[in-house]
N, C-alpha and C positions, 0 to 999 in steps of 0.2 A: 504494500500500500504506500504510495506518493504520499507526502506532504501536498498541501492542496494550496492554492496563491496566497489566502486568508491566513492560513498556519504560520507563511512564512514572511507573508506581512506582518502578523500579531508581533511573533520573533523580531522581525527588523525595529520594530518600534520601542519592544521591549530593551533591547540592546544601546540603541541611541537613548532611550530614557537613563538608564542603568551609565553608562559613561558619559556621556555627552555628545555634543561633534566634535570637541577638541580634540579630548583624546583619542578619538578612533582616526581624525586627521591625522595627528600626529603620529598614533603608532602605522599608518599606512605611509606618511614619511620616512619614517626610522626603516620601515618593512623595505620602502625603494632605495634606500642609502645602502643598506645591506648587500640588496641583489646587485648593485652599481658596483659596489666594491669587489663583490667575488666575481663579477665577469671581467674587470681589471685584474685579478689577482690569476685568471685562467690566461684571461692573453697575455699576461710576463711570458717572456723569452725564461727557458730554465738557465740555458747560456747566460743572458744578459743578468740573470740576477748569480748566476759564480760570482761574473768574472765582476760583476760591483762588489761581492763579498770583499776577494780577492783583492779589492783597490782598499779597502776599508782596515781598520783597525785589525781587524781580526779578531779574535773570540777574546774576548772579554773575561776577567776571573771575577765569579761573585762571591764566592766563597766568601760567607764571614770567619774574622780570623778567630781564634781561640783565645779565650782570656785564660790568662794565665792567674792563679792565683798563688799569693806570696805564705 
């Protein structure tokens, strides 16, 4: 059995009452920022980000150091 237009009208109404417009704006922002970013992060060259590793500092040490106690 379908949901029928009413049910999912009732639903839409319910939803916009419950948050707002803002926020459902805004998290349909945040939702487009997201997609934008991983289809950047798919077309990087795997090359192009070595060989920027590669120009870069290099690995970093985080290791916090050990306190010594006297």
């Amino acid at each position: 059995m379908a949901p029928s237009f009413w049910q999912i009208a009732i639903v839409a109404v319910l939803v916009v009452l419950l948050f707002g417009r803002g926020k459902i704006s805004g998290l349909m922002g945040d939702v487009a920022k997201g997609i934008k970013s991983f289809k950047k992060g798919m077309a990087d060259d795997p090359q192009e980000v070595a060989k920027k590793d590669d120009e870069g500092k290099g690995a970093i040490d985080v290791t916090p150091a050990e306190k010594k106690d006297a």
